[in-house]
C-alpha positions as CSV (number, residue, x, y, z in Angstrom):
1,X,-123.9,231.2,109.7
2,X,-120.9,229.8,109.4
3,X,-118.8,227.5,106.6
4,X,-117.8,224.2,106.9
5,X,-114.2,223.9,105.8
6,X,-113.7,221.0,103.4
7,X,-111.6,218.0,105.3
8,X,-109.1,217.8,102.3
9,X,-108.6,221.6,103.0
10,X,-108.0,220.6,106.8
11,X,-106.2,217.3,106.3
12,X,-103.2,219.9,104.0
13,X,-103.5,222.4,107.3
14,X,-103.0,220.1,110.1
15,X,-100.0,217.7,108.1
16,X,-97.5,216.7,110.6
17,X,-94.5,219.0,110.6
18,X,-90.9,217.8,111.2
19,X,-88.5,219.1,113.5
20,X,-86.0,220.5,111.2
21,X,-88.8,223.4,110.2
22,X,-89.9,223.9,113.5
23,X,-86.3,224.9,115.2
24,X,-84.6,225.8,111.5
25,X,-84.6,229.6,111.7
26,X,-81.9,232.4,110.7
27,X,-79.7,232.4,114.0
28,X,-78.5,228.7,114.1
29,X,-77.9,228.4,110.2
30,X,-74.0,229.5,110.6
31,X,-73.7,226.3,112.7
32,X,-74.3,223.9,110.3
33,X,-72.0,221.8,108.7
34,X,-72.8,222.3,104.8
35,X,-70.7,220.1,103.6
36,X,-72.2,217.7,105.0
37,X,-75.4,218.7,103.7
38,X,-76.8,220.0,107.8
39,X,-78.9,222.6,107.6
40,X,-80.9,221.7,103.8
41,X,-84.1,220.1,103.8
42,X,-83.7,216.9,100.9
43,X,-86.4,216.5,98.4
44,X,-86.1,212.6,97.0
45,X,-85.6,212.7,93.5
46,X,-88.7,211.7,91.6
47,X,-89.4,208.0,89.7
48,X,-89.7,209.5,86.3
49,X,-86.0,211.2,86.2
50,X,-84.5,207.6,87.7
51,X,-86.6,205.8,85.1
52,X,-85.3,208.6,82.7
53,X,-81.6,208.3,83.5
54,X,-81.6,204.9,83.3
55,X,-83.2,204.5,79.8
56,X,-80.1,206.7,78.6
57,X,-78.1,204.7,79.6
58,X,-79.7,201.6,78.6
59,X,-79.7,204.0,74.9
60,X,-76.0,204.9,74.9
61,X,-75.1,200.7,75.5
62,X,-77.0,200.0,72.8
63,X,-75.2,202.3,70.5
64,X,-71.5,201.8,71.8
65,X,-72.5,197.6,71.2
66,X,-74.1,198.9,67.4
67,X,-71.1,200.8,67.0
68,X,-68.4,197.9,68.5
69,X,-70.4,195.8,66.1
70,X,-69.7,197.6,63.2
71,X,-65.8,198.5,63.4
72,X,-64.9,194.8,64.6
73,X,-67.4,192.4,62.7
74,X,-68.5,194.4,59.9
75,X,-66.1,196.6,58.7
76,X,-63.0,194.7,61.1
77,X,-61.3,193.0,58.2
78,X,-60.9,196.6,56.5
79,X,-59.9,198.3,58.9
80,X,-57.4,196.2,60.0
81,X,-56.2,196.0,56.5
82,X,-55.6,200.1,56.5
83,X,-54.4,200.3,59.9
84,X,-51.3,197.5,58.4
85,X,-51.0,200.1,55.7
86,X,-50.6,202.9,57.7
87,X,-48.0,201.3,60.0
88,X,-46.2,199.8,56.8
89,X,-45.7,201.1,53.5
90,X,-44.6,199.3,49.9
91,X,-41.3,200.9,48.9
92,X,-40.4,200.0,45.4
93,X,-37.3,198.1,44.6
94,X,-36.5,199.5,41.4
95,X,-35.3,197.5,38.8
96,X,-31.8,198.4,36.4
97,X,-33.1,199.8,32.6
98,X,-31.6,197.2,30.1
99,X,-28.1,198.8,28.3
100,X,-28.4,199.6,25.0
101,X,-25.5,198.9,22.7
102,X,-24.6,199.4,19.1
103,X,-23.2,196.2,17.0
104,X,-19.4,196.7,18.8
105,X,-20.9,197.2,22.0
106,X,-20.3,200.7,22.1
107,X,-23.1,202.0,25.2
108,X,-25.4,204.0,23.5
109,X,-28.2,203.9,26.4
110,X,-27.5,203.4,29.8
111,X,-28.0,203.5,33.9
112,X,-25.8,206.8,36.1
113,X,-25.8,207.4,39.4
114,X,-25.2,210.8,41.0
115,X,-21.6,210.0,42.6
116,X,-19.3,207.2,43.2
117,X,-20.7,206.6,46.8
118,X,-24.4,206.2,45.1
119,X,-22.9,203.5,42.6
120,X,-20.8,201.8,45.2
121,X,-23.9,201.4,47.6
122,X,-26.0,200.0,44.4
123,X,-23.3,197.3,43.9
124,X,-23.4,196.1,47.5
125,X,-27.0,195.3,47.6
126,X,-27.9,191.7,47.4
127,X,-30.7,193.1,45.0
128,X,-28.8,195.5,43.0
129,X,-31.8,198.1,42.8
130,X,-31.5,201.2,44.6
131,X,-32.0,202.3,47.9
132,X,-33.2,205.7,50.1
133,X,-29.5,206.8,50.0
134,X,-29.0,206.3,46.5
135,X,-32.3,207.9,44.7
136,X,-32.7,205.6,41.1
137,X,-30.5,205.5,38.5
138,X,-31.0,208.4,35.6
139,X,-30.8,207.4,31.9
140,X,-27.4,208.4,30.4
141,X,-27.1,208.6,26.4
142,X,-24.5,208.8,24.1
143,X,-22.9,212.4,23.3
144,X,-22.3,211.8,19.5
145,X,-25.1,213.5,17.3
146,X,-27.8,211.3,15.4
147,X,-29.0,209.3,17.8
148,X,-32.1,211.2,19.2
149,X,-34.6,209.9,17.7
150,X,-33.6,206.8,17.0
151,X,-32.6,205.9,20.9
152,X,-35.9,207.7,22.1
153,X,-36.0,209.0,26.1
154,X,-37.6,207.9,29.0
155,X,-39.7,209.5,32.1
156,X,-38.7,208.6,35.4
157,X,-40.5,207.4,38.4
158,X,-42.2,210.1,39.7
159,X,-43.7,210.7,43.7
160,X,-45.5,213.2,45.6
161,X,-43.7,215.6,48.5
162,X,-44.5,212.7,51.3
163,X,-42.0,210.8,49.2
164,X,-45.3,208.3,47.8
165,X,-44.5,207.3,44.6
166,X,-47.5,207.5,42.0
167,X,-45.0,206.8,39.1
168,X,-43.2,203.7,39.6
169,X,-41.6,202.6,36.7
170,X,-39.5,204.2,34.0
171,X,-41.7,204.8,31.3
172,X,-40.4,204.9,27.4
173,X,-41.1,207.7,25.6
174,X,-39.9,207.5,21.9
175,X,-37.5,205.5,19.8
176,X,-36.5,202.2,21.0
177,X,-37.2,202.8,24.7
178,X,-40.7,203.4,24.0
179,X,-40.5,200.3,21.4
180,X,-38.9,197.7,23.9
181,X,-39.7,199.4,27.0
182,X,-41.7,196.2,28.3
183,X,-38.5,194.2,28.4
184,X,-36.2,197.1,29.4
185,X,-37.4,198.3,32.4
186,X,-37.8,194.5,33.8
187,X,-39.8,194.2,36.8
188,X,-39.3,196.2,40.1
189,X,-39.7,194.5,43.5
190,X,-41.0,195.4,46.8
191,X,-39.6,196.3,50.6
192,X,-41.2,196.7,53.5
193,X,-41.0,199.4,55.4
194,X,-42.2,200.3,59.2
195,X,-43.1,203.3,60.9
196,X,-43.7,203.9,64.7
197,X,-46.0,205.5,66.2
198,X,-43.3,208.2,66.8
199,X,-42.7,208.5,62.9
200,X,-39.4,206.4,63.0
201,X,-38.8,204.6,60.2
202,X,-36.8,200.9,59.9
203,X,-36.3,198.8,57.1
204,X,-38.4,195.4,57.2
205,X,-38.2,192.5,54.9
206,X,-37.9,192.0,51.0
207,X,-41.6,190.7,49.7
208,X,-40.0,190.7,46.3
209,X,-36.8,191.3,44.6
210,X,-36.6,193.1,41.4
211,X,-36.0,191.6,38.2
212,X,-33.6,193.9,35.9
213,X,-34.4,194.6,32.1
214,X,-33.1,192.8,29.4
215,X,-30.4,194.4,27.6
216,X,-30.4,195.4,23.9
217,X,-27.6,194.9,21.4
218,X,-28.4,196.8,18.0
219,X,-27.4,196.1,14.5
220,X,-26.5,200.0,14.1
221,X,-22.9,201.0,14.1
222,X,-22.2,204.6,16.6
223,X,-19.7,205.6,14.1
224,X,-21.4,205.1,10.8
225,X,-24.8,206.5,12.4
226,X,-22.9,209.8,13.8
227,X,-21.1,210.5,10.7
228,X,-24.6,209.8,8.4
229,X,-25.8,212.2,10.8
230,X,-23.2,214.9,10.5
231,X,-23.1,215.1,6.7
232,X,-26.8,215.3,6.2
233,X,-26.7,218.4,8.7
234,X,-23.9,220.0,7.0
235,X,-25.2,219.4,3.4
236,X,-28.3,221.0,5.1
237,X,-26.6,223.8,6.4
238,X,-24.7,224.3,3.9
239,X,-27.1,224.7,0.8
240,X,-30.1,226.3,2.9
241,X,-32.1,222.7,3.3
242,X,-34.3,222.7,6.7
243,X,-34.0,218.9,7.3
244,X,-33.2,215.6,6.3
245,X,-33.2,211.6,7.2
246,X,-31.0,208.9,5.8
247,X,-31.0,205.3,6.7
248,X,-27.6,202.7,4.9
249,X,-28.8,199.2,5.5
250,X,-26.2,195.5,4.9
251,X,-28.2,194.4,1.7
252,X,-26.4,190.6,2.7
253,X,-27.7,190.9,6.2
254,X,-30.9,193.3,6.0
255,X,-29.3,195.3,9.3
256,X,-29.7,198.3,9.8
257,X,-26.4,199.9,9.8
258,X,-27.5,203.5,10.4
259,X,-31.0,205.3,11.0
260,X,-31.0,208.8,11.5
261,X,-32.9,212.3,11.4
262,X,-32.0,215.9,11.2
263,X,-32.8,217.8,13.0
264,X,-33.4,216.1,16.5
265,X,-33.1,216.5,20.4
266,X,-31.3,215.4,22.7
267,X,-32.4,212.4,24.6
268,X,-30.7,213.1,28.1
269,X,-32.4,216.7,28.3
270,X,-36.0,215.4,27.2
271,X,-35.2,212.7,30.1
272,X,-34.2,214.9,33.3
273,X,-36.9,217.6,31.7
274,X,-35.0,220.5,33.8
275,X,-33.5,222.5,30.5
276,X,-36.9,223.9,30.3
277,X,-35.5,226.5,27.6
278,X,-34.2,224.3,25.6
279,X,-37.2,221.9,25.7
280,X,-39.6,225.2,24.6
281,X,-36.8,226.0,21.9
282,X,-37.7,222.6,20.7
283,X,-41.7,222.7,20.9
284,X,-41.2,226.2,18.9
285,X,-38.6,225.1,16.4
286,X,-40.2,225.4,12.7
287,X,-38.6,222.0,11.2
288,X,-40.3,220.0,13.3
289,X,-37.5,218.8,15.8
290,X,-39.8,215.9,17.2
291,X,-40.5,214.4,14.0
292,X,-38.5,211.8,12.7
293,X,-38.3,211.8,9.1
294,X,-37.3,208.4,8.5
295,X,-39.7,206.7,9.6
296,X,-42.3,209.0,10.4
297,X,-41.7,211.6,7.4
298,X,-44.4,211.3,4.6
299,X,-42.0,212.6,1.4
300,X,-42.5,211.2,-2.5
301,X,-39.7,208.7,-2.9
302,X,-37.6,210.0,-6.0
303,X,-35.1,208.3,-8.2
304,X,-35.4,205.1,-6.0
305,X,-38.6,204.2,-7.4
306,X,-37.0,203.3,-11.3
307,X,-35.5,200.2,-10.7
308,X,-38.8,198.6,-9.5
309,X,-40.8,200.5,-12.3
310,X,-37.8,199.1,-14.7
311,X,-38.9,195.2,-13.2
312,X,-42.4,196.1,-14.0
313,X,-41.8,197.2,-17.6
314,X,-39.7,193.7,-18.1
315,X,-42.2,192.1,-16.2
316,X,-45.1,193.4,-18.3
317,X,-43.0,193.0,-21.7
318,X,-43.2,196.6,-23.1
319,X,-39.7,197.1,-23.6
320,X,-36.4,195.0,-23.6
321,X,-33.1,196.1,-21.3
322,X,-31.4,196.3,-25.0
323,X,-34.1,198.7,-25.8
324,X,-32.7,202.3,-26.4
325,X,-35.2,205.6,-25.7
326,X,-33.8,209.3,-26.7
327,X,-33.5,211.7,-23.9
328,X,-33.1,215.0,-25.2
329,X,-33.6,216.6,-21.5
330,X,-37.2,216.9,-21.7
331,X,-40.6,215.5,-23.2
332,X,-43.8,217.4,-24.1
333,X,-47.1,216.4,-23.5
334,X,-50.4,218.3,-25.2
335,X,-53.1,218.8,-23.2
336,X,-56.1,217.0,-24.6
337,X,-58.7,219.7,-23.1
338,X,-57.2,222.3,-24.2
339,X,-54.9,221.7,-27.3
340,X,-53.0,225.2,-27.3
341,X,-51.5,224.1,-23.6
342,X,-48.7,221.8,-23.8
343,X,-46.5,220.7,-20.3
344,X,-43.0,220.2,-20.4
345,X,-41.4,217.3,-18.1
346,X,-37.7,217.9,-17.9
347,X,-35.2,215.6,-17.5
348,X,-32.3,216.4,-15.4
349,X,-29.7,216.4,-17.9
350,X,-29.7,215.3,-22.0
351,X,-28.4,211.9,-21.3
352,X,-28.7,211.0,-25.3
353,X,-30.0,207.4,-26.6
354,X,-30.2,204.7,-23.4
355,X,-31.1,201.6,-22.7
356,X,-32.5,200.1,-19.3
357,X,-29.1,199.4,-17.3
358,X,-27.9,203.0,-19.1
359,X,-31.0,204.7,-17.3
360,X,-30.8,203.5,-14.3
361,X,-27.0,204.1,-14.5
362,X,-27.2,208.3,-14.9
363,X,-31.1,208.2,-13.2
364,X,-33.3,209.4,-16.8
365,X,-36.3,210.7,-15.7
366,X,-37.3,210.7,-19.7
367,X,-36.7,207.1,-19.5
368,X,-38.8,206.2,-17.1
369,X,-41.5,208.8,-17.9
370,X,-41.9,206.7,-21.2
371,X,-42.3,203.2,-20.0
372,X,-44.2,204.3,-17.1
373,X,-46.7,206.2,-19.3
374,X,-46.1,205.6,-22.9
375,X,-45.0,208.3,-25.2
376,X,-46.1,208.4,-28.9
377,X,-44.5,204.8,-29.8
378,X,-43.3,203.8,-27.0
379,X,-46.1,201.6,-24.9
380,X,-46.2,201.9,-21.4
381,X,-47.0,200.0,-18.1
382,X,-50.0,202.3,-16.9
383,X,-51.2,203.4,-13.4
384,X,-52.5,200.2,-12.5
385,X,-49.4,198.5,-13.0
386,X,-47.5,201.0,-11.0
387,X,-49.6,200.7,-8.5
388,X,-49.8,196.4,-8.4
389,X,-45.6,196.1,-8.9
390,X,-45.0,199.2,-6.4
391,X,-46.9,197.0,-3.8
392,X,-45.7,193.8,-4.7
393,X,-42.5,195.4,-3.6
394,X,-43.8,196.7,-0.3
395,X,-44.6,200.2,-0.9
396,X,-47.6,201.1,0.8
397,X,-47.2,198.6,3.7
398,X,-45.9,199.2,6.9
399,X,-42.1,197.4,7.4
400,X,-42.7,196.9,10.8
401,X,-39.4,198.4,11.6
402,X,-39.0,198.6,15.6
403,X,-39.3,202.3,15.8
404,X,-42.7,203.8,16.9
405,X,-45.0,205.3,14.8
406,X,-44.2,204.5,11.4
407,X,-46.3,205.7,8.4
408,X,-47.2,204.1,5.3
409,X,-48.2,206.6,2.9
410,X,-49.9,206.6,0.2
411,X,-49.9,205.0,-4.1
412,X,-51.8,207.0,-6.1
413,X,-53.7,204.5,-8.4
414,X,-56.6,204.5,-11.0
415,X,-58.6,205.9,-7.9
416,X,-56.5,209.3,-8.4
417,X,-57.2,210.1,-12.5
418,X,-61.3,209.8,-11.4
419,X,-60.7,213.3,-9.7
420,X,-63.2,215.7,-10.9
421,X,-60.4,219.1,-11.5
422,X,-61.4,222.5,-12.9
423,X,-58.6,224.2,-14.5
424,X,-56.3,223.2,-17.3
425,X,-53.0,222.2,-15.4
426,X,-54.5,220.4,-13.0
427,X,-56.7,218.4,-15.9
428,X,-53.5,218.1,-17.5
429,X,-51.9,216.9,-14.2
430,X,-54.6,214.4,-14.1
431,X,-53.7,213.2,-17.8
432,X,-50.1,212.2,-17.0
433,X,-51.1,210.4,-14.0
434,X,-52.7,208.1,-16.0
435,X,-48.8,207.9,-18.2
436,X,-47.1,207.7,-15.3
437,X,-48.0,208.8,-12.2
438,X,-46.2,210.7,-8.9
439,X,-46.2,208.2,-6.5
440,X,-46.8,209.9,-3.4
441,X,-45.1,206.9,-0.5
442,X,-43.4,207.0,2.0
443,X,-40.8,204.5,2.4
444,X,-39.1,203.3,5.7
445,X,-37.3,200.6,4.0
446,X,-33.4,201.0,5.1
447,X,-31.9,201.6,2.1
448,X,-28.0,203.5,1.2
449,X,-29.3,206.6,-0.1
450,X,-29.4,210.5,1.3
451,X,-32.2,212.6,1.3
452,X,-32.3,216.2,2.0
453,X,-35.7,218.0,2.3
């Protein structure tokens, strides 16, 4: 019995067969051309990869347009802007540091250059700043001693090692050149300057010239201020004193004639900052070479305090100038708490009987210590007094000298005999405050007078 071959089973048997597979066989394939494709049977290539291929490439259009989009609608106005940067970059005209001069117009502060051909190119620019031949200007300072702190020192523009410049401006550090250094260093300008694709540079156009500082003329004289400066560091050297700071001031004019502290650095070396040793040798110093004393220096003010304690006691009526007071080089105060203790208060010589102008004449602490405090008869003006006159004559207050970083220190008042204190001398300490009281100030007030600490 036999099967009946399905006709889709014959239909694949009996297909039509072409002509290539009937006479393609292994003898007559080295006759074929292949490069021209003779000899391979072609297979079309199926609808999905066409459709396939073509939807990339609809895909990749879509996101070159999202991407065209973006860098020139979106973000064009940005771009451009850092493309302009790249191709150009802001060089800063520098602008001169204002001169500073003493009352004769002796230079005390001013602009160098590091050779005659760097100056000559700065004074043939139409701008008169510097250029990339002639780096800016350093700060030059007097030699003479005494003027360190006083003059301050400055840090210079600074820039990275592509030559960009994160530091444009000299920047005051101390003294008067941190004090005025808004209207010293002026303004600096701008250039233009354009870079090639090949890294070549040419100069382009001025945006904005610089506008130089202002220069300053001071009421200090060089030659008074050096010699101030010598004697108080010879008198220190001499009798073993660490420091000092004197100040002589016009009492017609109020000028400042001479400001100055021992010790102190030097303003040029601070400045350039490559004397590293010397810089360290100042950081280590004991006596402080950074602070200045005269302005800065909290110190009780001495002697100079009796003629405005002598105005109080006229003021106050508890003793007339004709008024004579014994000073037989001490006085001697019993402790109230404890009876059997008595303090001594010397004077600094027996001056004898004197009156007011007498007192302030040959400086009698005894003097003073009895109209500032009383003694037995002799009334006097009290802490609170001390306190109200010693600010009515600007202790306690700032001056508001032009140096940086002044202090005001302290007056002790009736605040300072509340203190709660545990053992005799200090109670007793606490006891003459109320008669007199150390006035612990400090004074900035130029005055003609030398003190060595």
């Amino acid at each position: 019995m036999s099967k009946r071959t399905p006709s889709k089973f014959l239909k694949q048997q009996t297909r039509a067969f072409d002509p290539d597979e009937i006479f393609l066989d292994s003898k007559n394939l080295p006759g074929f051309d292949k490069d021209q494709f003779e000899g391979r049977i072609e297979k079309p290539i199926s609808h999905t990869a066409i459709w396939g291929v073509f939807f990339s490439f609809i895909l990749i259009t879509f996101i070159f347009l999202i991407k065209v989009t973006s860098l020139q609608v979106v973000h064009g106005e940005e771009f451009l802007r850092k493309s302009e940067n790249n191709r150009l970059d802001h060089v800063p005209l520098f602008a001169m540091r204002g001169i500073i001069s003493d009352r004769n117009n002796v230079p005390l502060a001013w602009n160098s250059f590091d050779d005659e051909a760097a100056r000559i190119a700065l004074i043939m620019t139409e701008t008169s700043t510097t250029t990339e031949e002639m780096p800016f200007p350093h700060r030059s300072y007097i030699l003479s001693p005494g003027f360190g702190h006083t003059l301050g020192y400055v840090s210079y523009p600074k820039r990275d090692k592509r030559g960009y410049y994160y530091q444009e401006a000299f920047i005051g550090k101390d003294g008067l050149e941190e004090y005025y250094n808004e209207i010293l260093s002026g303004e600096n300008g701008l250039q233009i300057v354009e870079t090639d694709a090949l890294g070549k540079t040419k100069e382009g156009s001025i945006v904005e010239n610089p506008t130089n500082g202002v220069a300053l003329t001071l009421g200090i004289d060089a030659r008074v201020q050096e010699k101030l400066h010598t004697t108080i560091r010879d008198t220190a050297n001499d009798f073993g004193y660490m420091a000092g700071a004197g100040a002589i001031m016009d009492v017609e004019t109020g000028e400042l004639l001479a400001m100055t502290s021992y010790p102190e650095y030097e303003s040029s070396v601070l400045s350039e900052g490559k004397n590293k040793k010397l810089i360290q040798s100042y950081n280590l110093d004991k006596r402080s070479v950074f602070l200045d004393r005269a302005v800065t220096g909290v110190y009780t003010p001495g002697s100079i305090i009796k003629p405005f304690m002598a105005v109080a006691a006229l003021a106050e009526g508890v003793i007339t100038p004709e008024k004579q007071i014994l000073s037989t080089g001490s006085i001697s105060i019993q402790n109230p708490y404890y009876p059997d203790i008595w303090s001594v208060f010397n004077d600094w010589k027996a001056h004898g009987w004197v009156d007011m102008r007498r007192a302030i004449a040959v400086s009698s602490d005894v003097y003073f210590y009895e109209i500032g405090g009383g003694f037995e008869s002799q009334k006097g003006i009290g802490i609170a007094n001390i306190e109200k006159y010693a600010r009515l004559f600007g202790f306690g207050a700032l001056t508001g000298i032009d140096i940086t970083d002044e202090k005001i220190g302290t007056i002790p008042g009736v605040w300072a005999t509340r203190t709660t204190l545990s053992s005799g001398s200090m109670v007793f300490k606490r006891q003459y405050s109320r008669r007199f009281a150390v006035l612990q100030v400090s004074q900035t007030e130029a005055r003609s007078s030398l003190r060595i600490f």
